[in-house]
C-alpha positions in Angstrom: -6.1 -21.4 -3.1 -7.7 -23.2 -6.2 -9.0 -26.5 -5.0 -8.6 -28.5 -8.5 -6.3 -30.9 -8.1 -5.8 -31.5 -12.1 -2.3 -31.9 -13.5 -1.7 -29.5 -16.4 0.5 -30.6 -19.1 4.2 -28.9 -19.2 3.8 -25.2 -21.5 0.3 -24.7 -21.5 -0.3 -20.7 -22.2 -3.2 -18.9 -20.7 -4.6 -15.4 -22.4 -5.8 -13.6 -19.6 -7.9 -10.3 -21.0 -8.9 -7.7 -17.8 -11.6 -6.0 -19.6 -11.3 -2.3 -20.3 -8.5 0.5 -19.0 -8.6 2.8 -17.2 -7.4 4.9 -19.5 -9.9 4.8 -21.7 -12.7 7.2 -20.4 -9.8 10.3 -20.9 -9.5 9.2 -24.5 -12.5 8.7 -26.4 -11.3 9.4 -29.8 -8.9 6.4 -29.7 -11.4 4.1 -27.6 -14.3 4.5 -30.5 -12.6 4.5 -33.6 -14.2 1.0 -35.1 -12.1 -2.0 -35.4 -12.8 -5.6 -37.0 -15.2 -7.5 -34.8 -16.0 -10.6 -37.2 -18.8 -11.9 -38.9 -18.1 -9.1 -41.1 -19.0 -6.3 -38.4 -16.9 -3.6 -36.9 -17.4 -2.1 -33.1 -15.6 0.3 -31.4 -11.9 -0.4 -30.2 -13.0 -0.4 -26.0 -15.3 0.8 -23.8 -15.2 2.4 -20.2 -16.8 -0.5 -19.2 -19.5 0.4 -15.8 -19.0 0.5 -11.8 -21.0 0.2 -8.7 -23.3 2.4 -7.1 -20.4 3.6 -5.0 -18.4 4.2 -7.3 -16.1 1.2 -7.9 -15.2 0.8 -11.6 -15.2 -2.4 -13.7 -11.5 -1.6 -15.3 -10.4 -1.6 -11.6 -11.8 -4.9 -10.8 -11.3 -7.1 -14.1 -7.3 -5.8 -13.5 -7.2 -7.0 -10.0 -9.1 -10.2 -10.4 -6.4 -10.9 -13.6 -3.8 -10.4 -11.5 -5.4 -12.8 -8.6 -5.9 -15.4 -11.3 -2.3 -15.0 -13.4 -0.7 -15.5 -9.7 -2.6 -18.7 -8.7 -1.9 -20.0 -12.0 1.7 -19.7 -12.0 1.8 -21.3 -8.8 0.6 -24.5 -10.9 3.1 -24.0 -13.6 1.2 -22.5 -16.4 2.7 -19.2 -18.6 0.2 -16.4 -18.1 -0.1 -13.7 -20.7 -2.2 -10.3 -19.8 -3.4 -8.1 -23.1 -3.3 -5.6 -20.9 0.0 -4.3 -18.4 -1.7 -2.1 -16.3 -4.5 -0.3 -15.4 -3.7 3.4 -16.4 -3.2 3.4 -20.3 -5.6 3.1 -23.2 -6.7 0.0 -24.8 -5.9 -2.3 -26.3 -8.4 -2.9 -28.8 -10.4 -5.3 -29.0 -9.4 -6.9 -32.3 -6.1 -6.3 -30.5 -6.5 -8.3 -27.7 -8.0 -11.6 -29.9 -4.7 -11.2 -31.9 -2.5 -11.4 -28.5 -4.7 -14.7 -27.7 -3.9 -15.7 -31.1 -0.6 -15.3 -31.1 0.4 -17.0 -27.9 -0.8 -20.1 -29.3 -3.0 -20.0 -25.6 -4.7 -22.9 -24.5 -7.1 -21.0 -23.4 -8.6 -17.2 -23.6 -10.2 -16.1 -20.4 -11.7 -12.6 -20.8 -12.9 -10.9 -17.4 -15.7 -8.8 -16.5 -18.4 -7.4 -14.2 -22.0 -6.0 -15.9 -23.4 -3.6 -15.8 -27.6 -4.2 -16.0 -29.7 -1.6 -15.5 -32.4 -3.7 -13.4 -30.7 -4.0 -9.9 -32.4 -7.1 -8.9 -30.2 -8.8 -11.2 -27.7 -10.6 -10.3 -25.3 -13.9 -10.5 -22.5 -14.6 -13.2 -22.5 -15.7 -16.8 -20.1 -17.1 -19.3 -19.9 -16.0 -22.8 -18.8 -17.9 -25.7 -18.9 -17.2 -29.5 -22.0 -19.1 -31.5 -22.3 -19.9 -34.1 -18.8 -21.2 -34.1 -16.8 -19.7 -36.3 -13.6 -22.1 -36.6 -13.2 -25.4 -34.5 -11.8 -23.6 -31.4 -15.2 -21.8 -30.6 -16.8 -25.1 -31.2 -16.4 -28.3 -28.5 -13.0 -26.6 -27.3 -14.8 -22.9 -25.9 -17.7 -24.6 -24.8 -16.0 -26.9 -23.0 -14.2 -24.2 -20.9 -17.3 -22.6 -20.7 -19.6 -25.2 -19.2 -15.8 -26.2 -17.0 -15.2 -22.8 -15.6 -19.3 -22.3 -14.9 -19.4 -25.5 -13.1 -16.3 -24.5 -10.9 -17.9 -21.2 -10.1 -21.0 -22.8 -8.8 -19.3 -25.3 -6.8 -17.5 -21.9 -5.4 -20.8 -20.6 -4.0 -22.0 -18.0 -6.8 -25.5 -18.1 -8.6 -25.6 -17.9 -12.4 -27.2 -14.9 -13.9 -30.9 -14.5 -13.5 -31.3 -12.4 -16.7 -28.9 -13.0 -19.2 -28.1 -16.7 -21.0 -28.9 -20.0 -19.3 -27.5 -22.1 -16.4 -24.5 -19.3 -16.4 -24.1 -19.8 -20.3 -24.7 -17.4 -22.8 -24.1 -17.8 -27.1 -22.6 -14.7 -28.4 -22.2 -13.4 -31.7 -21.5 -10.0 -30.7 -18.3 -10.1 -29.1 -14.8 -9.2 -31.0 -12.7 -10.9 -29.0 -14.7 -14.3 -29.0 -15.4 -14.0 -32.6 -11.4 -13.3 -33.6 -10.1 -16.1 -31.7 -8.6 -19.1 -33.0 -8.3 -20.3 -29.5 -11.1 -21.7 -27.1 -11.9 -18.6 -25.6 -15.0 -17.5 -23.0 -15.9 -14.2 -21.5 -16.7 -14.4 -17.6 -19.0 -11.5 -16.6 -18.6 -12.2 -13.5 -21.6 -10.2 -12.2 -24.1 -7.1 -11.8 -21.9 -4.3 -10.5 -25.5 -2.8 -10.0 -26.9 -4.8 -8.1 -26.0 -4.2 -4.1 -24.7 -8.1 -2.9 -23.0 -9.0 -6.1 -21.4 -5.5 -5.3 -20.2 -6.0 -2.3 -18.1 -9.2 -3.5 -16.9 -7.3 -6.5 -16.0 -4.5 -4.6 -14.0 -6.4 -1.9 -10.5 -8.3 -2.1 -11.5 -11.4 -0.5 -14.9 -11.4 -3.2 -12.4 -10.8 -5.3 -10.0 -13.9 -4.2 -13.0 -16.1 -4.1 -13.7 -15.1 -7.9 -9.7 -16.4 -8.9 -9.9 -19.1 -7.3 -13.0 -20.5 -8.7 -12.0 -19.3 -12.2 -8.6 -20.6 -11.8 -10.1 -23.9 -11.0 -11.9 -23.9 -14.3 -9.1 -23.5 -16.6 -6.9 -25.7 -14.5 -9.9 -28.2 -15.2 -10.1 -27.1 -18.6 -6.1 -27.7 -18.7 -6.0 -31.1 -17.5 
């Protein structure tokens, strides 16, 4: 169970976006048509996204860990809205899934992930969020949940990312559905499906617990 005892206003709305679908590898026509990424840039609609060594994919793990982390929420009395319903169709898109953030009028936008590096010494977790801000929501607000859910996940026990950002953190200008959001909204990758212990608690459901919890602590933080 989350251990944040914070007390989260009545009607708050999370965004929660499992990344990929596992749909998408059977459909690559529809998964790379471009779409709007922002700063004037397209990319294509979704990825595959990667998997472990064994075999264990990432659209299989960001669904499970959304569903972990939807759960634990609505135990604290916050609406949950997934982009995606299941883990067997296509899509959505990535402009797609900024728009259902933006539309929920979402406290906050919590995108999940695991990455795929290609160096399997590294390891640990980072947190995305869009910079150079791009309205006041990636400003104070994003970074805010970004530095609260990074702290929460440290406090859990996992190691920030040895290769990518700093102190868990990483500035993105890349990423569609941090760039389209009017919300504060952060991208947890949550870490290296290549490398053999970060693995191992990816690929296991009480890793995977561990992961909601500490994220769920974060935007319950965040919420309060």
């Amino acid at each position: 169970m989350p251990s944040s005892a914070a007390v989260v206003p009545a009607g708050k709305v999370v965004v929660l976006d499992p990344g990929h679908n596992g749909g998408n590898a059977t459909n690559a026509a529809l998964i790379n048509r471009p779409v709007p990424a922002g700063r004037g840039r397209t990319k294509p609609c979704n990825t595959t996204g990667t998997a472990t060594a064994a075999g264990y994919p990432e659209h299989a793990f960001a669904w499970d860990l959304a569903q972990r982390v939807r759960d634990l929420l609505a135990a604290r009395g916050v609406r949950v809205v997934l982009t995606r319903q299941d883990n067997k169709s296509v899509g959505p898109c990535v402009d797609r899934r900024a728009s259902i953030g933006n539309e929920s009028a979402a406290a906050a936008v919590v995108s999940l992930h695991a990455d795929g590096s290609a160096s399997a010494g590294a390891h640990g977790f980072h947190i995305a969020y869009s910079a150079p801000a791009l309205n006041a929501a990636q400003g104070e607000p994003a970074l805010r949940l970004a530095r609260t859910v990074r702290d929460k996940m440290v406090a859990a026990g996992f190691a920030t990312s040895t290769y990518i950002g700093s102190r868990g953190l990483s500035a993105r200008d890349d990423l569609a559905g941090l760039n389209l959001s009017q919300r504060p909204a952060v991208l947890v990758e949550c870490g290296n499906m290549r490398n053999a212990d970060d693995a191992a608690a990816l690929s296991s459901a009480a890793g995977r617990q561990r992961y909601a919890a500490a994220i769920t602590d974060g935007v319950l933080g965040f919420l309060g």
